[in-house]
C-alpha positions in Angstrom: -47.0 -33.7 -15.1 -46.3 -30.3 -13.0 -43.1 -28.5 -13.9 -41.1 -28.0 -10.8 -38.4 -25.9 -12.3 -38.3 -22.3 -13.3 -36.7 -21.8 -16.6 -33.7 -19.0 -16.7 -32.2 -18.1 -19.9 -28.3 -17.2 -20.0 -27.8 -13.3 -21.3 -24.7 -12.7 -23.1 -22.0 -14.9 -24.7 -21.4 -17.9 -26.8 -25.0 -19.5 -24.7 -26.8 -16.8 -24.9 -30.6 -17.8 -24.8 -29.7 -21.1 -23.2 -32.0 -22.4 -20.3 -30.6 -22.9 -17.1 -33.0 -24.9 -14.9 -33.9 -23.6 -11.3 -36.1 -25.3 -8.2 -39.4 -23.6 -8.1 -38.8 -22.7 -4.3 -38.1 -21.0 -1.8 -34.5 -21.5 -0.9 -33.4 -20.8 -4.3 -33.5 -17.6 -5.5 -31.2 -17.0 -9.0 -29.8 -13.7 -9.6 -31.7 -11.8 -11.8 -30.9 -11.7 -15.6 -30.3 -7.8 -15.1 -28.1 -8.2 -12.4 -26.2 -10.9 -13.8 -25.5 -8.7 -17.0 -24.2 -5.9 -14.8 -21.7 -8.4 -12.8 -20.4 -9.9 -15.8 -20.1 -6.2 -17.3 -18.1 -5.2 -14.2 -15.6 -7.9 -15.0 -15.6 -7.1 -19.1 -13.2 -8.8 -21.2 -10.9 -9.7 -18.3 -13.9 -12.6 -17.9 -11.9 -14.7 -21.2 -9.6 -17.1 -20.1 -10.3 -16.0 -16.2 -10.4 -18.7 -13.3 -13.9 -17.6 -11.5 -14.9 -19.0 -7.5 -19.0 -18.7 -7.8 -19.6 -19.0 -4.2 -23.0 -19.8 -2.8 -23.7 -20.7 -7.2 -27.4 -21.8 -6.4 -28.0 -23.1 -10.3 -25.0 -21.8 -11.1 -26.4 -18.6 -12.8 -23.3 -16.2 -12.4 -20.7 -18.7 -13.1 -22.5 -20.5 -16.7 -22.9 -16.6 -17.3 -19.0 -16.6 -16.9 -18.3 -19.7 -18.7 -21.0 -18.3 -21.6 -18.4 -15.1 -22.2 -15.7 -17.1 -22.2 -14.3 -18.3 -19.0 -11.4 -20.6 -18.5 -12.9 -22.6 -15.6 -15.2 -21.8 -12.4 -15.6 -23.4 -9.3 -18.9 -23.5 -7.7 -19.8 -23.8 -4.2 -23.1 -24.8 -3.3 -24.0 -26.4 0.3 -27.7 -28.1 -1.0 -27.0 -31.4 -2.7 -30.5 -31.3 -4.3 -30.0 -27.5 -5.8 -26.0 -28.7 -6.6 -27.2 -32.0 -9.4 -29.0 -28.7 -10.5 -26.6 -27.1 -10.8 -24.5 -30.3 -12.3 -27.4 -31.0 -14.6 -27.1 -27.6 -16.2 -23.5 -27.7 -16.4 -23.8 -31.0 -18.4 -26.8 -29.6 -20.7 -24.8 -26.9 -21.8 -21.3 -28.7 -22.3 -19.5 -27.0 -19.7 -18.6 -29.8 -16.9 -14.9 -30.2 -18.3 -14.9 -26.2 -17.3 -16.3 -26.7 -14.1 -15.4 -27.9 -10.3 -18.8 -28.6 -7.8 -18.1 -28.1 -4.2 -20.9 -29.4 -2.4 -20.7 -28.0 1.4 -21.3 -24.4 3.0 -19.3 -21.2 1.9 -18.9 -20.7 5.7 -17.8 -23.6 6.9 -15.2 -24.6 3.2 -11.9 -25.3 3.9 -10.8 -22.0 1.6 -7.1 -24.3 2.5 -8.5 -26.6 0.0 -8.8 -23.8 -2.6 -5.2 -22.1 -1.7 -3.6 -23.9 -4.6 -6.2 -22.2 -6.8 -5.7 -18.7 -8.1 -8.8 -17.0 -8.7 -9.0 -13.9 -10.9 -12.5 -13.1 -9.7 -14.5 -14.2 -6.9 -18.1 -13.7 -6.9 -20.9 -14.1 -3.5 -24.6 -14.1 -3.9 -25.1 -15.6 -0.5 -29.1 -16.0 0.8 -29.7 -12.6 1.3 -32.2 -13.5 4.1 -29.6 -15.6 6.0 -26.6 -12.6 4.9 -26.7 -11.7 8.6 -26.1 -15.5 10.3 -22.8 -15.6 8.1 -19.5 -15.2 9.8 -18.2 -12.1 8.3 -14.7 -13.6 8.4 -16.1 -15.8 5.5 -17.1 -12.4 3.3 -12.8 -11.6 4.6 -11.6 -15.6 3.8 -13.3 -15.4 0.0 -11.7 -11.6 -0.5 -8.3 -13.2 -0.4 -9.0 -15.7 -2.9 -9.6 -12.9 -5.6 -6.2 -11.9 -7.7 -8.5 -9.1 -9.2 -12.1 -8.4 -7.8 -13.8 -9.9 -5.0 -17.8 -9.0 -5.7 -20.9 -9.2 -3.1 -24.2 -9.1 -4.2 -26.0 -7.9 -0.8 -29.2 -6.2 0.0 -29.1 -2.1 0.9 -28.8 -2.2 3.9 -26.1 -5.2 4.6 -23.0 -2.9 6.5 -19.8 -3.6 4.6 -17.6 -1.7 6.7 -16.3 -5.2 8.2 -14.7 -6.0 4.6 -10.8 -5.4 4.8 -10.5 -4.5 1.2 -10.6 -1.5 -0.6 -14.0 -1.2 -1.6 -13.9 -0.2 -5.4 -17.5 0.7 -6.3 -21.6 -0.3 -5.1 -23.9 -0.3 -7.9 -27.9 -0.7 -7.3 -30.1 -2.9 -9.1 -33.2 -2.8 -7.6 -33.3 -4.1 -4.1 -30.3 -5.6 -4.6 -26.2 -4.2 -4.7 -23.3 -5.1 -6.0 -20.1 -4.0 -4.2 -16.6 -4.8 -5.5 -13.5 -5.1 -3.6 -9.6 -5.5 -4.2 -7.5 -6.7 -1.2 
């Protein structure tokens, strides 16, 4: 029987070495296990007990990563319902569903109204980064204001932030790939 899943192993924390499961495809790309150590490093020990939104989650990568070092809860939005029981599937293999909320529909279209009553510490965005472009940049604005701390992008090089109304704290490059941080 072929495999149709590509295995990803969680790289710091209580799960560290865990697999993650991830759709051998196109549409799903999971940040790398380099870049996902760097984002969590960014956050540090202000991770324990922190209330994470993992927008565009994918697998859920970023946010389990979260949840691995300690994480009070995250909330994950992913708009493909196939890639979401993923993503549910993973959460349940590793014990974590009582720490986690699924939203399955588009980051651009959410109703962020919905997540008001929420307070998120940290918001974190890995969106597609070839459909970056097609996404209202009001969205990139609507997710900043979630964040109580750090609002952080993963984008490619030359994606033009200037749009962002927060103060933009740092960009960090990891390979094609950067991470930019924000307060508002």
């Amino acid at each position: 029987m072929k495999n149709n899943f590509t295995n990803l192993r969680i790289v710091s924390g209580s799960l560290k070495g865990r697999e993650i499961l991830a759709p051998k495809d196109e549409k799903t790309h999971p940040m790398g296990s380099r870049e996902r150590l760097a984002l969590l490093n960014m956050i540090g020990p202000a991770v324990e007990d922190a209330t994470i939104l993992d927008a565009f989650a994918g697998t859920g990568a970023i946010g389990i990563e979260a949840l691995s070092r300690g994480a009070k809860k995250v909330v994950f939005i992913e708009k493909d319902r196939k890639t979401a029981e993923i993503l549910n599937q993973n959460l349940e293999n590793l014990g974590l569903k009582e720490k986690a909320e699924i939203m399955v529909e588009k980051v651009e279209k959410s109703s962020f109204e919905n997540l008001s009553g929420d307070e998120f510490d940290f918001v974190i965005a890995d969106p597609p980064y070839d459909k970056i472009e097609e996404i209202r940049k009001e969205t990139f604005n609507d997710l900043l204001k979630l964040s109580k701390k750090l609002f952080i992008l993963s984008h490619p090089e030359n994606f033009n932030l200037d749009f962002i109304e927060g103060k933009l704290l740092s960009t960090k490059k990891y390979a094609a790939a950067r991470l930019s941080t924000f307060t508002f």
